[in-house]
Every structure is written in structure tokens, then in C-alpha cells.
SEDO-736864 format. One record per residue: x, y, z of N, C-alpha, C, O, CB in turn; residue in one letter; residue number from 1. Coordinates in nm, 3 decimals, always signed. Glycine has a CB too. Layout:
% SEDO-736864
@n_u: X | n_v: Y | n_w: Z | ca_u: X | ca_v: Y | ca_w: Z | c_u: X | c_v: Y | c_w: Z | o_u: X | o_v: Y | o_w: Z | cb_u: X | cb_v: Y | cb_w: Z | aa: A | i: NUM
...
This chain:
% SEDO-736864
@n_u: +9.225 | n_v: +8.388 | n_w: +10.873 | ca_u: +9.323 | ca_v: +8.372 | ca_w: +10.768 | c_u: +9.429 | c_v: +8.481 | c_w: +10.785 | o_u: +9.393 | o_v: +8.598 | o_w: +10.795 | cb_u: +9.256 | cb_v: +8.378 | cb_w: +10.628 | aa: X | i: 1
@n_u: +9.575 | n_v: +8.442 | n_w: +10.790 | ca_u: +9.684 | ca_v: +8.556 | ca_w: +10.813 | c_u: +9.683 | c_v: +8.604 | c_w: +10.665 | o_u: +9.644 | o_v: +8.533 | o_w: +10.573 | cb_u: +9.851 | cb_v: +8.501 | cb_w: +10.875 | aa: X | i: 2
@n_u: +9.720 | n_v: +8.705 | n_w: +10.654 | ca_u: +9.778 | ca_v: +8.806 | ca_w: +10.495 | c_u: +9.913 | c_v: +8.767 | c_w: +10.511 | o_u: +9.944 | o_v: +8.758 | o_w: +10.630 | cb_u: +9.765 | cb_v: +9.015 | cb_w: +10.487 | aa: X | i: 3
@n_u: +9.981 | n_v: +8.747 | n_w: +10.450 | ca_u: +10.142 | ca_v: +8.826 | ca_w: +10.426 | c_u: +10.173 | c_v: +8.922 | c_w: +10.426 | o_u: +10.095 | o_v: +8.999 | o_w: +10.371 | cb_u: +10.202 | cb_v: +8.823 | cb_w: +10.336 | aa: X | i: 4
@n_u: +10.296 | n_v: +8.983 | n_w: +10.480 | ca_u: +10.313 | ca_v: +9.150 | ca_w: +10.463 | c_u: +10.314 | c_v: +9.216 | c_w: +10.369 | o_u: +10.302 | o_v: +9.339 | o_w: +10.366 | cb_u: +10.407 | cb_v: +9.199 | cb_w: +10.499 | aa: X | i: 5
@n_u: +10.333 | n_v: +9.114 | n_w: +10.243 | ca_u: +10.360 | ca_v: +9.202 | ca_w: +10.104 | c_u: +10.184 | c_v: +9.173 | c_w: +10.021 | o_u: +10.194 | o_v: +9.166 | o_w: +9.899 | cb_u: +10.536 | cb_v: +9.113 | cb_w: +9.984 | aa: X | i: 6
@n_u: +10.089 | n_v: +9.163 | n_w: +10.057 | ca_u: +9.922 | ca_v: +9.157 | ca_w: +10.066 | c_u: +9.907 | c_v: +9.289 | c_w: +10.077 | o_u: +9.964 | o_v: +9.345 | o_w: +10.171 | cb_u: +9.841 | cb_v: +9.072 | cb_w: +10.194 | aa: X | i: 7
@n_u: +9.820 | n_v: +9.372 | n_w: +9.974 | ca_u: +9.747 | ca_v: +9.476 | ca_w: +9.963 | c_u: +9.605 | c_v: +9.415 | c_w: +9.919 | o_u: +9.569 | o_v: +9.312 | o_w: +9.861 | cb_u: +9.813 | cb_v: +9.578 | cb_w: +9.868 | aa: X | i: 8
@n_u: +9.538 | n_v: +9.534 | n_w: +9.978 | ca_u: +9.398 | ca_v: +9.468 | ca_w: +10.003 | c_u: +9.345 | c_v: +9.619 | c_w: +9.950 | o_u: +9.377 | o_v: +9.725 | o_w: +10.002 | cb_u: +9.349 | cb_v: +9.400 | cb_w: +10.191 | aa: X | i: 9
@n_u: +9.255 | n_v: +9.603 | n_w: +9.834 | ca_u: +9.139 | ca_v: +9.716 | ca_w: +9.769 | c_u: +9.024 | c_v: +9.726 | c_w: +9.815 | o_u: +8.972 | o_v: +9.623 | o_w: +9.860 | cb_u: +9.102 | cb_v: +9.700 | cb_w: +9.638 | aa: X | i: 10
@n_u: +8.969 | n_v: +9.819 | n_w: +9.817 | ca_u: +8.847 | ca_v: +9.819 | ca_w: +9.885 | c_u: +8.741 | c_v: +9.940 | c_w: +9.748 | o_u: +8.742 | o_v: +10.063 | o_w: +9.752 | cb_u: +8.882 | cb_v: +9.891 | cb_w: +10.084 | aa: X | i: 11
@n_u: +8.670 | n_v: +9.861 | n_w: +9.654 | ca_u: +8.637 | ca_v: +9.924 | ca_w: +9.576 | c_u: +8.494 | c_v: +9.977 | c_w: +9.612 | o_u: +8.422 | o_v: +9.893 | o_w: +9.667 | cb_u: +8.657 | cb_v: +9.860 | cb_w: +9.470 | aa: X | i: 12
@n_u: +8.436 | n_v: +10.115 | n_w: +9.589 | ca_u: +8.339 | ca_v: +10.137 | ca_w: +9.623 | c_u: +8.262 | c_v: +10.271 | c_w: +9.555 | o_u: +8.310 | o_v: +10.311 | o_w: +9.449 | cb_u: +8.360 | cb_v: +10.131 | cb_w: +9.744 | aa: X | i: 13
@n_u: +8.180 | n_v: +10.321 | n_w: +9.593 | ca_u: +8.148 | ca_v: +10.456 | ca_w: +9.492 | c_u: +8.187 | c_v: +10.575 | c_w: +9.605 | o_u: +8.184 | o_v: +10.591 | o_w: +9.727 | cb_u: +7.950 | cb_v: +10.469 | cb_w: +9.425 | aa: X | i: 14
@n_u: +8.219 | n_v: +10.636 | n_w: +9.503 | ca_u: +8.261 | ca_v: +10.782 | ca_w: +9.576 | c_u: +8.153 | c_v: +10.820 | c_w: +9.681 | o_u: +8.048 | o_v: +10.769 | o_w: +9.644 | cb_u: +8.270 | cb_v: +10.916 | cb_w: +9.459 | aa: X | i: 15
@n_u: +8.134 | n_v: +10.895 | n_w: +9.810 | ca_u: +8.058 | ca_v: +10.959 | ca_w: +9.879 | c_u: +7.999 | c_v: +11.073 | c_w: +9.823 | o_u: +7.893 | o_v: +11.107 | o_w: +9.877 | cb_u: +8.114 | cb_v: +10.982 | cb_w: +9.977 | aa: X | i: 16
@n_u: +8.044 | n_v: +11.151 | n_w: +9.716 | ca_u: +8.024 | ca_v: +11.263 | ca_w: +9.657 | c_u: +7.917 | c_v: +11.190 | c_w: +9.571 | o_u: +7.856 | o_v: +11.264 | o_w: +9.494 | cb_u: +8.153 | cb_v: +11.339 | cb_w: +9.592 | aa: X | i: 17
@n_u: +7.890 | n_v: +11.086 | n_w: +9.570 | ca_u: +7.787 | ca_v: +11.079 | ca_w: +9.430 | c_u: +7.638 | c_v: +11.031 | c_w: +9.506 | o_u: +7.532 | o_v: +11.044 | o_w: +9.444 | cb_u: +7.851 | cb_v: +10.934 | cb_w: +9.287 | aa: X | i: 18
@n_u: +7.641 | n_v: +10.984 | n_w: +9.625 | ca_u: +7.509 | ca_v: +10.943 | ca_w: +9.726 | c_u: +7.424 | c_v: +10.990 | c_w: +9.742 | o_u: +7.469 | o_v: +11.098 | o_w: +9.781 | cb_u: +7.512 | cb_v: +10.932 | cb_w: +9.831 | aa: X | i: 19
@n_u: +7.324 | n_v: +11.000 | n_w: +9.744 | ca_u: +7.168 | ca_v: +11.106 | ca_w: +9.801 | c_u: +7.138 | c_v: +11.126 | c_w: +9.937 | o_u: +7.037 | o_v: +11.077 | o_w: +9.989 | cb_u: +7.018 | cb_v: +11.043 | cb_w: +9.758 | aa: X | i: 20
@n_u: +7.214 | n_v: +11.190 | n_w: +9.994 | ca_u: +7.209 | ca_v: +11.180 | ca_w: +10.129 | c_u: +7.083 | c_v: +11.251 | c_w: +10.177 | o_u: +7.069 | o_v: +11.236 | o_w: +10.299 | cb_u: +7.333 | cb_v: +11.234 | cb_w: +10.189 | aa: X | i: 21
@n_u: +6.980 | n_v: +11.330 | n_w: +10.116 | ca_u: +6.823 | ca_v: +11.334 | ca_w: +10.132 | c_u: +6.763 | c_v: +11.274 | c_w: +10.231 | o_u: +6.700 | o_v: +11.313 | o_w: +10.329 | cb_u: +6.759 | cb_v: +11.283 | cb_w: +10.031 | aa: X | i: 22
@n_u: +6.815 | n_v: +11.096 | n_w: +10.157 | ca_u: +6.753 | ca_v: +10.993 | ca_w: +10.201 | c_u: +6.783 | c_v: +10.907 | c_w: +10.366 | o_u: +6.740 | o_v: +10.823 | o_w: +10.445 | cb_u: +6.778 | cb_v: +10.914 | cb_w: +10.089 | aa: X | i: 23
@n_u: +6.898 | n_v: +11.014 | n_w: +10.335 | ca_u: +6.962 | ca_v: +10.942 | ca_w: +10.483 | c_u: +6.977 | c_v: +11.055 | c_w: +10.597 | o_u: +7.094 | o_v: +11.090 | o_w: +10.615 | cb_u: +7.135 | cb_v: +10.871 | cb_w: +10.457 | aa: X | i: 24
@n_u: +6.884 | n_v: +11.115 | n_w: +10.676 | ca_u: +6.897 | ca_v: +11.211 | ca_w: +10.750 | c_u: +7.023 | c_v: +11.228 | c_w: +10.850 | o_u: +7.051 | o_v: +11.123 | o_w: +10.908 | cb_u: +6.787 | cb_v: +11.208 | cb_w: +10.808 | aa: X | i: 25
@n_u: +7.101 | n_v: +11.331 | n_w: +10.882 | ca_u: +7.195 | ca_v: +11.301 | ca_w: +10.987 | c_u: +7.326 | c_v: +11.249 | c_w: +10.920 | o_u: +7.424 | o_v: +11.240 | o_w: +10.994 | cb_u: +7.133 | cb_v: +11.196 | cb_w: +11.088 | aa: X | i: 26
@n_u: +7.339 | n_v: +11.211 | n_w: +10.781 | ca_u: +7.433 | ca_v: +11.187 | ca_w: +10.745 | c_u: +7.482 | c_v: +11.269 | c_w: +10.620 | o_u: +7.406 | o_v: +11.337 | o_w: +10.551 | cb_u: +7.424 | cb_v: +11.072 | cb_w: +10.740 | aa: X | i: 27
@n_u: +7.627 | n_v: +11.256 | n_w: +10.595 | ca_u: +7.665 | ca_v: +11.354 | ca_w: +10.459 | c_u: +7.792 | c_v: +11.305 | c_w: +10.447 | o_u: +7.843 | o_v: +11.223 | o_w: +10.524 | cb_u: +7.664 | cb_v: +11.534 | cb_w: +10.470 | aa: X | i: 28
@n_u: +7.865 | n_v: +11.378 | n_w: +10.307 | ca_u: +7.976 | ca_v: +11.363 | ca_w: +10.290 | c_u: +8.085 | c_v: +11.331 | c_w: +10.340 | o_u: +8.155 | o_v: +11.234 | o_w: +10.309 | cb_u: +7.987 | cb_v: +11.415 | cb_w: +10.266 | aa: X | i: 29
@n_u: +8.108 | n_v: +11.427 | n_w: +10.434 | ca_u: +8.254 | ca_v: +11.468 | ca_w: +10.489 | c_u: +8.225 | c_v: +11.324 | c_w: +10.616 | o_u: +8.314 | o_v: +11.254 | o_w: +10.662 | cb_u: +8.277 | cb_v: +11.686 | cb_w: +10.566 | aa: X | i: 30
@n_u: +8.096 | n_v: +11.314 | n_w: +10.644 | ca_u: +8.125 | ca_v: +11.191 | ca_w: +10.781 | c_u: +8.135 | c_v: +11.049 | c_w: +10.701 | o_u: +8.215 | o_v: +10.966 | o_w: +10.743 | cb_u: +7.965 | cb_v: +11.177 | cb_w: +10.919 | aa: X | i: 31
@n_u: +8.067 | n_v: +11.024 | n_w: +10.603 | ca_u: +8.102 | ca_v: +10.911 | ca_w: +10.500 | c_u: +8.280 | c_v: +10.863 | c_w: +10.492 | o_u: +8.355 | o_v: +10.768 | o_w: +10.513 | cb_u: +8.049 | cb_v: +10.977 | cb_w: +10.338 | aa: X | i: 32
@n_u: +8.280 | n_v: +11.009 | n_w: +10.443 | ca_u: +8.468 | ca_v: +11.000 | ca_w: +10.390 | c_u: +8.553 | c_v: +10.975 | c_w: +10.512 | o_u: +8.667 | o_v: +10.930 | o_w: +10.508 | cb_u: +8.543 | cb_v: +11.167 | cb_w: +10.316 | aa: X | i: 33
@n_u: +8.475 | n_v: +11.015 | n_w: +10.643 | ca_u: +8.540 | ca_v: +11.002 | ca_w: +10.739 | c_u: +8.612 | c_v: +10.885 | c_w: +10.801 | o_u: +8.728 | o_v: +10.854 | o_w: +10.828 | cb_u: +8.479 | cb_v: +11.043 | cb_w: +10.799 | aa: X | i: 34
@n_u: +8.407 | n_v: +10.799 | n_w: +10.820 | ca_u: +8.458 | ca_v: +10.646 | ca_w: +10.810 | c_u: +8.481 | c_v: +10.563 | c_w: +10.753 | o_u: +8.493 | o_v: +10.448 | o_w: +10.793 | cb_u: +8.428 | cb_v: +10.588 | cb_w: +10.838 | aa: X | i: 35
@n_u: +8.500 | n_v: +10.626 | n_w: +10.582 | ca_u: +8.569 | ca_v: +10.525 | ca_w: +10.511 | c_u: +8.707 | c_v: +10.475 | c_w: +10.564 | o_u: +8.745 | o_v: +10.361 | o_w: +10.588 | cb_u: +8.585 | cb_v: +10.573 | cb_w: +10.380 | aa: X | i: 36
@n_u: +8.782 | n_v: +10.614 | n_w: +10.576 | ca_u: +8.904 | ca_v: +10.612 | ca_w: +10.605 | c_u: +8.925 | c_v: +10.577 | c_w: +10.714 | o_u: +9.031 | o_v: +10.516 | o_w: +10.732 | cb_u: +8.957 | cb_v: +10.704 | cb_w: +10.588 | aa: X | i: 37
@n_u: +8.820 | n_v: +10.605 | n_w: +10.851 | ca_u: +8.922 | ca_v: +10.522 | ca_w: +10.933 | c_u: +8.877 | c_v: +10.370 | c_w: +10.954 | o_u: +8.920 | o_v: +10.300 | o_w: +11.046 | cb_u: +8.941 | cb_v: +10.591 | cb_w: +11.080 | aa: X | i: 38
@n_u: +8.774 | n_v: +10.321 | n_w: +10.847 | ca_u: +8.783 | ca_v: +10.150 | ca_w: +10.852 | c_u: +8.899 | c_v: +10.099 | c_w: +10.794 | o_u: +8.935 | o_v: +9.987 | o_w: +10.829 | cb_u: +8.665 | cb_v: +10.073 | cb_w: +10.774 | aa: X | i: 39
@n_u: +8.985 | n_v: +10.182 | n_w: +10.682 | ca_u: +9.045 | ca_v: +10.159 | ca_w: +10.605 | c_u: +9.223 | c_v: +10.147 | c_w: +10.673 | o_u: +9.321 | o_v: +10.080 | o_w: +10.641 | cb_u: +8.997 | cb_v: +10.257 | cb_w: +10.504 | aa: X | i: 40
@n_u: +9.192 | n_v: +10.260 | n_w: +10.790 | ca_u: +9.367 | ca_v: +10.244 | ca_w: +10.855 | c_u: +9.326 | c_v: +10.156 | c_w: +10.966 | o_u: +9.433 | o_v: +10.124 | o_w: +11.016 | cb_u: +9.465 | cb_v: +10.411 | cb_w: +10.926 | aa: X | i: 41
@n_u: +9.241 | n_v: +10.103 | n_w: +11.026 | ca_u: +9.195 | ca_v: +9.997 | ca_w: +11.038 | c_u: +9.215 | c_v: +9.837 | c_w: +11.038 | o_u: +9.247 | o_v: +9.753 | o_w: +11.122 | cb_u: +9.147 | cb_v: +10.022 | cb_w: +10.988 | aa: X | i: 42
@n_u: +9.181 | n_v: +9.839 | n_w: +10.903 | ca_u: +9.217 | ca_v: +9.738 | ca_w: +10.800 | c_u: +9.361 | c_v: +9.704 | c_w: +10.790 | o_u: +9.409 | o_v: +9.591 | o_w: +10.803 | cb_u: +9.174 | cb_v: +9.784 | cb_w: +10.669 | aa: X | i: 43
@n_u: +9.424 | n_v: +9.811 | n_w: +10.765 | ca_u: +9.574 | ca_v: +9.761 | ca_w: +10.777 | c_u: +9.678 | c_v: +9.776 | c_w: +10.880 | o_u: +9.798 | o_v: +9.757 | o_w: +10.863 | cb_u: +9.633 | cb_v: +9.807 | cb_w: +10.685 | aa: X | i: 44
@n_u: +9.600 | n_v: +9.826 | n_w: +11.027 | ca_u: +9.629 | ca_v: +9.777 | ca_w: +11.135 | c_u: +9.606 | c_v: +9.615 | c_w: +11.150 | o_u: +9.696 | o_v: +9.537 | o_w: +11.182 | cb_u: +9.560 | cb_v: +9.854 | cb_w: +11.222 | aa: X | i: 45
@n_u: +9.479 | n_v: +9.580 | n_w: +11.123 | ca_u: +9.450 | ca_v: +9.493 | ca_w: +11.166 | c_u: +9.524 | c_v: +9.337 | c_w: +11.122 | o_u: +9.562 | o_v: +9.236 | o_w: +11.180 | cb_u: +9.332 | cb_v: +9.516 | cb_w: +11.152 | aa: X | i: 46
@n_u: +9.513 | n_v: +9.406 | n_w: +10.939 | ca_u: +9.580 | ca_v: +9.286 | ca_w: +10.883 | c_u: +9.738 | c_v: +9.298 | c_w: +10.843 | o_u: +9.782 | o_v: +9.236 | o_w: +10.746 | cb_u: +9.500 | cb_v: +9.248 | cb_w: +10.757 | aa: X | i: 47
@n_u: +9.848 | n_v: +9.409 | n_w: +10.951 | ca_u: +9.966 | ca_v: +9.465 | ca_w: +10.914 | c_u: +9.954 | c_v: +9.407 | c_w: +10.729 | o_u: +9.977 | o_v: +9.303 | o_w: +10.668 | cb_u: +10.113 | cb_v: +9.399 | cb_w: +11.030 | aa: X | i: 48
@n_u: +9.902 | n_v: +9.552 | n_w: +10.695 | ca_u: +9.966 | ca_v: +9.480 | ca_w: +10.536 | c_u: +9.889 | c_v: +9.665 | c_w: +10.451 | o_u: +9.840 | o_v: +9.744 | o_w: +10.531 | cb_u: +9.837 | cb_v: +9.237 | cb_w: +10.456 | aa: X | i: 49
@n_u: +9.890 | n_v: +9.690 | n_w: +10.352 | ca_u: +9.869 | ca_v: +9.802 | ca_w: +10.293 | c_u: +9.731 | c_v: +9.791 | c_w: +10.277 | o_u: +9.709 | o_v: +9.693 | o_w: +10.205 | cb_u: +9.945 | cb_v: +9.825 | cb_w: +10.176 | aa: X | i: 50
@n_u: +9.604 | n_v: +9.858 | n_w: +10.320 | ca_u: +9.486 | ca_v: +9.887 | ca_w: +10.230 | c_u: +9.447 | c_v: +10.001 | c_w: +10.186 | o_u: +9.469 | o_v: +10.106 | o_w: +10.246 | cb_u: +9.387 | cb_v: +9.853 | cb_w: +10.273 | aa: X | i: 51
@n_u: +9.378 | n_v: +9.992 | n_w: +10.065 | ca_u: +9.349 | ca_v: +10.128 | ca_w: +9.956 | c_u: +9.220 | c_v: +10.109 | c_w: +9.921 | o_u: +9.168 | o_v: +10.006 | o_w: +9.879 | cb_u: +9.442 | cb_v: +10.138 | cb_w: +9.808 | aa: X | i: 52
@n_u: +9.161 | n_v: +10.233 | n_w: +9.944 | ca_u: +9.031 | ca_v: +10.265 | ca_w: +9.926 | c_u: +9.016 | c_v: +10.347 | c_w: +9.750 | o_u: +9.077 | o_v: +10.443 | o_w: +9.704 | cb_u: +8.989 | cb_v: +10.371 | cb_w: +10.071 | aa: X | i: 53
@n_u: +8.933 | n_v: +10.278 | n_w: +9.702 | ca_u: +8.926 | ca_v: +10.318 | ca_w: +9.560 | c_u: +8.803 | c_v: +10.364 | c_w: +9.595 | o_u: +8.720 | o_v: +10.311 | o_w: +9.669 | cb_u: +8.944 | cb_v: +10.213 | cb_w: +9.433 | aa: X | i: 54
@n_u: +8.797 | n_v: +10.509 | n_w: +9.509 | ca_u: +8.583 | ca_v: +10.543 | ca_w: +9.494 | c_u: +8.640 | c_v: +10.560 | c_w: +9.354 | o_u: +8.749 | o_v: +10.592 | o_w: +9.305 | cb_u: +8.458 | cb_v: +10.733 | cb_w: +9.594 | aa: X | i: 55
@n_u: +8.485 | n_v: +10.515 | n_w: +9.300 | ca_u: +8.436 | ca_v: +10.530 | ca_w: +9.182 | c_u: +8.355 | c_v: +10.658 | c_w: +9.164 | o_u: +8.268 | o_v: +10.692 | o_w: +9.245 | cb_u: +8.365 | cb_v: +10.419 | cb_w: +9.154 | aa: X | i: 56
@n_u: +8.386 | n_v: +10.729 | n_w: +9.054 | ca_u: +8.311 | ca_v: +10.873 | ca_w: +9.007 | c_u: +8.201 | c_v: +10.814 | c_w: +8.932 | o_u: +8.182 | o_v: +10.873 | o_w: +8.826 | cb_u: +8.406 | cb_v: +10.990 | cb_w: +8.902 | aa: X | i: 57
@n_u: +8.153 | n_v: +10.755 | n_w: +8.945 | ca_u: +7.996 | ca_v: +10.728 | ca_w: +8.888 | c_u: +7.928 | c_v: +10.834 | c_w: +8.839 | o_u: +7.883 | o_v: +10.900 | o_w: +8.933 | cb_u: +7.901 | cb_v: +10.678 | cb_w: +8.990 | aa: X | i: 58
@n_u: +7.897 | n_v: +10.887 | n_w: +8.718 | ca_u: +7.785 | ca_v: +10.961 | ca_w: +8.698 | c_u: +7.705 | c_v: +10.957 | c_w: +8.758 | o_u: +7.684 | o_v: +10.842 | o_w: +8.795 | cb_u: +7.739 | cb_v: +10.956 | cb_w: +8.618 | aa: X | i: 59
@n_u: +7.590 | n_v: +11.076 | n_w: +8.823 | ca_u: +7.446 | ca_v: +11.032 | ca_w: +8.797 | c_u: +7.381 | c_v: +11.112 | c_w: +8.670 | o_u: +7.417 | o_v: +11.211 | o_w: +8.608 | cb_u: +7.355 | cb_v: +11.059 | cb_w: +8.933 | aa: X | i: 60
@n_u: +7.244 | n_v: +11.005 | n_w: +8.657 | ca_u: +7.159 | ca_v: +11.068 | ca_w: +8.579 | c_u: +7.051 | c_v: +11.140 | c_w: +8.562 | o_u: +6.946 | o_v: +11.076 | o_w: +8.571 | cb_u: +7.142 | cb_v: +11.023 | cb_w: +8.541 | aa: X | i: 61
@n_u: +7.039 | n_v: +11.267 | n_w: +8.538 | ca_u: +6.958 | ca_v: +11.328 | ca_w: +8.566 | c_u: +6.805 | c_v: +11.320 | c_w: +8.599 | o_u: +6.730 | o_v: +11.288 | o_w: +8.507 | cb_u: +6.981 | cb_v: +11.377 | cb_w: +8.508 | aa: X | i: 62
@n_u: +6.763 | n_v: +11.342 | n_w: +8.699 | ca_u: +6.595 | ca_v: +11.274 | ca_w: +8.725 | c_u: +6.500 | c_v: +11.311 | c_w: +8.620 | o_u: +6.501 | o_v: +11.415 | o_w: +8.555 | cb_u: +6.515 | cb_v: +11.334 | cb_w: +8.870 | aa: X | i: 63
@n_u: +6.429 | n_v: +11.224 | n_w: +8.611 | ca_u: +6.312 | ca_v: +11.270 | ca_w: +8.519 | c_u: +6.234 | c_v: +11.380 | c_w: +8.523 | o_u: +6.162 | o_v: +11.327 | o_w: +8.438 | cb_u: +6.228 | cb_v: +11.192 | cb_w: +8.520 | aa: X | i: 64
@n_u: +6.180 | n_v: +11.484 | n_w: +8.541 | ca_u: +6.106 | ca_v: +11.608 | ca_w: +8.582 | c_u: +5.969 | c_v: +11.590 | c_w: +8.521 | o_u: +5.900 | o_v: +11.689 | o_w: +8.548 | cb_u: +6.177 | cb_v: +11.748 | cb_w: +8.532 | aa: X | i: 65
@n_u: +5.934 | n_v: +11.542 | n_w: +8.483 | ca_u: +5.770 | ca_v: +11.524 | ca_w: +8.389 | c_u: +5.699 | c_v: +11.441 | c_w: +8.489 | o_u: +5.584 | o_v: +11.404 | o_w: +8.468 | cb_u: +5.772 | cb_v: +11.424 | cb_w: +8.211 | aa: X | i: 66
């Protein structure tokens, strides 16, 4: 499917800052944010047209301790 040039494309998702990266050995922040961004210039190589990466600040909630 072609975009039009005047097509912006969102890409909604949760912030990297809010993840448990614990769980995911070998991975963290700064490389998350990394390839967000470059799927994202990417994206609007691919589809010549604007894309924007939204993160969400999601709370978390504090673990249970008991």
C-alpha cells in the first residue's frame, strides 16, 4: 500500500524507562531507545512520509513486599 506524502504515521508505545529489564538479560534502556529510533527513521525512509514515536509514561506499581 503507497502513503501519500502528506501521511504521518504514530507509533504508540510505552516508554523504555518504565520496562524491567531484570528480565531481559543483555538488554537496557539506552539500546531500546536506540532501536526505537532507528526503526522509526526507517519508517519514514521507507514510507517517504513523517513518523513519530510516542512513549507513554506509564506508572508502575509498587511490588507487593509481604
Amino acid at each position: 500500500m503507497a502513503l501519500g506524502s502528506d501521511t504521518e504515521i504514530l507509533s504508540i508505545g510505552l516508554h523504555p524507562s518504565r520496562l524491567d529489564y531484570g528480565k531481559h538479560p543483555g538488554r537496557d534502556e539506552a539500546a531500546l531507545t536506540a532501536r526505537v529510533e532507528a526503526r522509526r527513521r526507517r519508517c519514514a525512509i521507507r514510507a517517504s512520509t513523517s513518523c513519530h514515536a510516542c512513549f507513554l509514561p506509564i506508572p508502575t506499581r509498587p511490588r507487593n513486599s509481604s
